[in-house]
C-alpha positions in Angstrom: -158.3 -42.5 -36.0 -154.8 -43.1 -34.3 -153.1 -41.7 -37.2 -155.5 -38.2 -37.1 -154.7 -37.9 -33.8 -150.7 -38.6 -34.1 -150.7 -35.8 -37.0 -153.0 -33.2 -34.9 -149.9 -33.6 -32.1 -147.2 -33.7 -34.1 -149.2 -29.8 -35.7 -150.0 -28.5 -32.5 -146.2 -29.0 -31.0 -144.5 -27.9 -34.5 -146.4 -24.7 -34.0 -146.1 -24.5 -30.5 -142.1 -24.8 -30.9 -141.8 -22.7 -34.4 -139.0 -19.9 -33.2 -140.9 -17.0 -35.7 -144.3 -17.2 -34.4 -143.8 -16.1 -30.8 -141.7 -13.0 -31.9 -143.2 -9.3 -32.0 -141.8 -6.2 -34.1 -139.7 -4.3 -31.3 -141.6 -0.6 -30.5 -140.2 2.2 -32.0 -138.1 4.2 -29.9 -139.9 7.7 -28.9 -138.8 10.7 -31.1 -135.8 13.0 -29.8 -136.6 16.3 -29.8 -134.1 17.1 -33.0 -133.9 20.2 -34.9 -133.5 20.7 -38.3 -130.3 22.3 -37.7 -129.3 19.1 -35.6 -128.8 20.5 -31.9 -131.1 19.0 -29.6 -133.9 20.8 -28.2 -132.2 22.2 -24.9 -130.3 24.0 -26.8 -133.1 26.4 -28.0 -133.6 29.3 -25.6 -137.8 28.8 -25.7 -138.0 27.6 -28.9 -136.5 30.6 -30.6 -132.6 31.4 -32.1 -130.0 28.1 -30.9 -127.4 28.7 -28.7 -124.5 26.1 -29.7 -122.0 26.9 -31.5 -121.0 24.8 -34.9 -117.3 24.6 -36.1 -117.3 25.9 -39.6 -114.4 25.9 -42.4 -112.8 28.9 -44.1 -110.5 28.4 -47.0 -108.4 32.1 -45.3 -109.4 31.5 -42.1 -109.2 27.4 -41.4 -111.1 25.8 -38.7 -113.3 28.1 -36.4 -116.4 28.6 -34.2 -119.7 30.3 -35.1 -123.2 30.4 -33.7 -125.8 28.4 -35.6 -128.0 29.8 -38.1 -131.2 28.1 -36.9 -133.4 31.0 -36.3 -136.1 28.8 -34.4 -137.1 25.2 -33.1 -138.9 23.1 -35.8 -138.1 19.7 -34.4 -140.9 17.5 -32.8 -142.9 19.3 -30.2 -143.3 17.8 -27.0 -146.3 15.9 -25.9 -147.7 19.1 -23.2 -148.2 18.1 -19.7 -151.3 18.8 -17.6 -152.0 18.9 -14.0 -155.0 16.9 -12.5 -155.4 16.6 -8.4 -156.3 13.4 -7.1 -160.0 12.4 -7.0 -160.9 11.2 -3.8 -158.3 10.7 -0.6 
């Protein structure tokens, strides 16, 4: 009886103390708002054509500055926000 009781202990506290049992998957992090072009969101004028400009390579020319291609926002869309009054007060 002694011996069942030393071996339900010595279970219960190498479970208790185990480092992998107490740990939980880390959240993902929340989607950025991304395009496919790779500007962020903001830089969409609402939704539409993106504003920034990307460095692009010409053999004649070298290094220079053009607008981006993207023609319109196909990232993530943002969760929409609503307005509710307060109930109550």
């Amino acid at each position: 009886m002694l011996e069942g009781a030393l071996i339900l202990l010595a279970g219960v506290l190498v479970g208790r103390f185990m480092p992998g049992r107490r740990r939980r998957p880390k959240p993902l992090p929340p989607p950025k708002p991304i395009c496919g072009c790779g500007h962020h969101r903001s830089f969409h004028s609402d939704g539409k054509a993106c504003t920034k400009d990307v460095e692009r390579y010409n053999s004649i020319k070298g290094t220079h500055w053009v607008e981006c291609a993207c023609g319109e926002y196909t990232g993530p869309e943002p969760a929409p926000s609503f307005y509710a009054p307060e109930i109550g007060a």
